[in-house]
Phi, psi and omega in degrees: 000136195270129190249136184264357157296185188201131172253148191228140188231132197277135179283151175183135172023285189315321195216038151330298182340143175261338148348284200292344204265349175294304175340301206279003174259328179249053179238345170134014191286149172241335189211135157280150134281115160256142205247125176269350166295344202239151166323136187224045175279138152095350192300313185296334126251046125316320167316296190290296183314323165275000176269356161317281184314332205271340181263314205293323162324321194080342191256128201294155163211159163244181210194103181258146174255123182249144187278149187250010172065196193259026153347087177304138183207144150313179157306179159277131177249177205301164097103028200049308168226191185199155178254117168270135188269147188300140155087356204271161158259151193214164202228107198270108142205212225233028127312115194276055159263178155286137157313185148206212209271351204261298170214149162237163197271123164251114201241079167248038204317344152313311196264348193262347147329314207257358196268105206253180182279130200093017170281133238232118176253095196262130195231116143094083123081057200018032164304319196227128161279133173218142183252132181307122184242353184186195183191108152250119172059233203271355182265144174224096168319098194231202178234128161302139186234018194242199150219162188072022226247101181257074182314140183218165167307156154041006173311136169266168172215181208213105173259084213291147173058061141265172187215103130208146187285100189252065144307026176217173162295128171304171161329274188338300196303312182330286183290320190300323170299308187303321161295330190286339176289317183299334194259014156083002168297147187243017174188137188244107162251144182251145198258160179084335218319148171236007161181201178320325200299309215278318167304340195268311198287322203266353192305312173335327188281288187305133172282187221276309185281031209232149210245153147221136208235120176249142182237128186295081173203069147230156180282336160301319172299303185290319170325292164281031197284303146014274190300319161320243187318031198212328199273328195280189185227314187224170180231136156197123245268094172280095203308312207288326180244013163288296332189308191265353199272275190295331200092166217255351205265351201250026219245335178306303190304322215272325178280337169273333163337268280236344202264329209265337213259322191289315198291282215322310172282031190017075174233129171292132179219142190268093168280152161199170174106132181030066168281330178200059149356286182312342171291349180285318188229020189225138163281358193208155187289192156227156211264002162294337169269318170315249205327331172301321208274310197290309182317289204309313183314326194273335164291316180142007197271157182275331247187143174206105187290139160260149157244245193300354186281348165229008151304306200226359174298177178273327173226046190301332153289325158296346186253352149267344162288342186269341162291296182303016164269304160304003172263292209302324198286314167321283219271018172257329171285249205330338183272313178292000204222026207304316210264357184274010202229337198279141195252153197246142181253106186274120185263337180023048182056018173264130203292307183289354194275329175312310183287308204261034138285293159328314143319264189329342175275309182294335182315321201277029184273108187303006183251336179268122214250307183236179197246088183273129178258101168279133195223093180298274205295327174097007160301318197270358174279324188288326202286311146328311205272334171283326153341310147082031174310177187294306214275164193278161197250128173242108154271145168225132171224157177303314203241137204276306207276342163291317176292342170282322198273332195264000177292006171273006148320080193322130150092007221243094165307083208252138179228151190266095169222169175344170163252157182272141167240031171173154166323300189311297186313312182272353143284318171316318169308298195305308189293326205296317222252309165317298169325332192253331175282112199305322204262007153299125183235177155308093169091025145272147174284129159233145172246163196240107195254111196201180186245131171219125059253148172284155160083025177238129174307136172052038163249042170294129190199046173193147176227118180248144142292100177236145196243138220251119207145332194269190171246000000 
């Protein structure tokens, strides 16, 4: 059984190999993560291996670079960690030394401006609490409020309901596009964003064929989340530092929110952080991660990111399999149960969303077995694939690397092929393309979607009904 959701396994150690990264694509992988927060010495052939696989496979992957942004982070500290004792003072400030049990460098000075007494300091992914009790210059007095409170190097932080304005690409983010481009990725996602700007600055950056997925995990984001998403190509609910920004009890509401808000604007969306946590170090789930995978599916998400469960895990084949199982056992229930699942689409008169609306209505005729989309830009594919028609969806584009981005798609098979050059040529294509698909049969239904003049982006304006046999 075929899962119409898409899974993305974050690169790491755990799964180099080029062995381990085949398994895990035909155990259901669709797409890597490469996390640009971490050493990327050696990437590019990680690269080449998946793009091996990916020939030896049949099946298109993408390749997201996710960017590491304006990350706050402490300093280094002595001997790698130190222990801070509950209730001790403790010391913040802009001296670039090593830390020890006392102080550490925080070297923000923007933020050490704006930071007053009783403001709350959450350290290494909001594990350990510290409260502000005072400021002399640049030093900022606080207290450990945690226990068992273990200071590590470069550990990030998080300070809630601070205002401070981050709108541009780091150095770092710059150069990291620039890498990301020599290696064929097909999608850039960006972290901290708190509203548009930083998407409008990487489209700039980015060739044409390349997608960009903003993630979502600040009270700035969800403020602009509209112009977000109105702006973006994808979304995606980064749980873990949404989690520490809002409180963990707001973080259920706020992903079907954000999930219901994406569908409306036919934008794709990625939940992710600790889909199966336990898995880093367990051979099996907990059924509390099962019911996590299955919600998100049942809300409507296209996509579900793995991090450390397949950077550094231990049973990384057991955790696609178990996802893709928990994808598939869901979206078998949603098909049986369809009209309690169907999702609204805002059209706002625009005629193609209008036209590939109309298609998902003839789709849901049980004769009609596939969606073929021809798609230079990979718009009218994305805009189908939100749809969330019956029938499976085949997209062909020219360019390969359009042929990459969209396959991290809900539902969405992609194949790289010629461009049509006339009506005729693209039913040649079409039959051509049909013949290779095992589950197309004779005198089964396809519909065919395509832009005329052919080889021009985001003019889809023609629908064939085609039967398949005939001529």
């Amino acid at each position: 059984m075929e899962k119409k959701a898409k899974i993305i396994a974050t690169l790491g150690p755990a799964i180099y190999s080029e062995n381990k990264l085949k398994k895990l694509v035909d155990l259901g992988v669709d797409a890597f993560r490469i996390n640009f927060s971490h050493n990327t010495n050696g990437i590019n052939k990680i690269v080449s291996k998946i793009r091996k696989v990916e020939k030896i496979n049949g099946k298109k992957l993408s390749l997201i670079a996710d960017l590491q942004g304006v990350k706050l982070r402490i300093g280094k500290v002595k001997n790698e960690n130190q222990q801070i004792k509950f209730n001790q003072r403790f010391i913040f400030d802009s001296k670039k030394i090593p830390g020890d049990s006392k102080r550490v460098n925080f070297p923000h000075p923007k933020i050490i401006k704006k930071l007053k007494k009783g403001n709350k300091i959450l350290i290494d992914d909001g594990k350990y609490l510290f409260t502000v009790i005072s400021k002399k210059g640049n030093a900022i007095i606080t207290k450990c409020r945690s226990q068992n409170c273990i200071l590590k190097s470069n550990k990030s932080f998080h300070i809630p309901n601070l205002d401070v304005a981050f709108n541009k690409l780091t150095g770092k983010d710059k150069k990291d596009i620039k890498t990301a481009i020599k290696l064929g990725c097909n999608w850039i996602a960006l972290s901290y964003l708190q509203n548009e700007k930083l998407i409008l600055e990487t489209r700039r950056l980015i060739k044409k064929d390349m997608g960009i997925i903003s993630k979502i995990e600040n009270k700035h984001a969800l403020k602009n989340i509209k112009k977000i998403i109105q702006a973006t190509d994808s979304i995606m609910i980064a749980r873990g530092d949404l989690a520490i920004e809002i409180g963990h009890s707001e973080v259920p509401k706020v992903q079907l929110s954000l999930i219901k808000k994406s569908s409306q604007f036919s934008k794709s969306v990625i939940v992710a952080t600790q889909m199966l946590e336990s898995m880093i170090k367990n051979s099996t789930a907990t059924r509390a991660e099962i019911n996590d995978i299955a919600t998100a599916i049942f809300q409507g998400a296209d996509t579900l990111m793995l991090s450390a469960e397949t950077a550094i895990g231990k049973f990384t084949t057991q955790t696609i399999s178990t996802m893709t199982q928990t994808i598939q056992s869901t979206e078998k229930y949603k098909r049986e149960h369809i009209e309690d699942f169907k999702n609204s689409i805002i059209t706002n008169k625009d005629p193609v969303k209008s036209i590939l609306r109309s298609v998902k209505d003839i789709a849901y005729n049980p004769n009609v077995k596939a969606i073929i989309v021809f798609s230079n830009s990979g718009k009218s594919a994305k805009l189908v694939s939100s749809m969330r028609p019956a029938a499976k969806i085949v997209t062909i584009s020219p360019n390969i690397n359009v042929s990459r981005q969209v396959s991290l798609l809900w539902g969405v098979q992609s194949i790289n092929s010629r461009d049509a050059n006339g009506w005729k040529d693209m039913m040649s294509i079409s039959k051509e393309i049909i013949k290779k698909l095992k589950f197309i049969k004779k005198n089964d239904f396809v519909i065919i979607t395509a832009g005329l003049p052919f080889g021009k982006a985001g003019m889809t304006n023609m629908v064939r009904l085609y039967k398949v046999g005939s001529k």
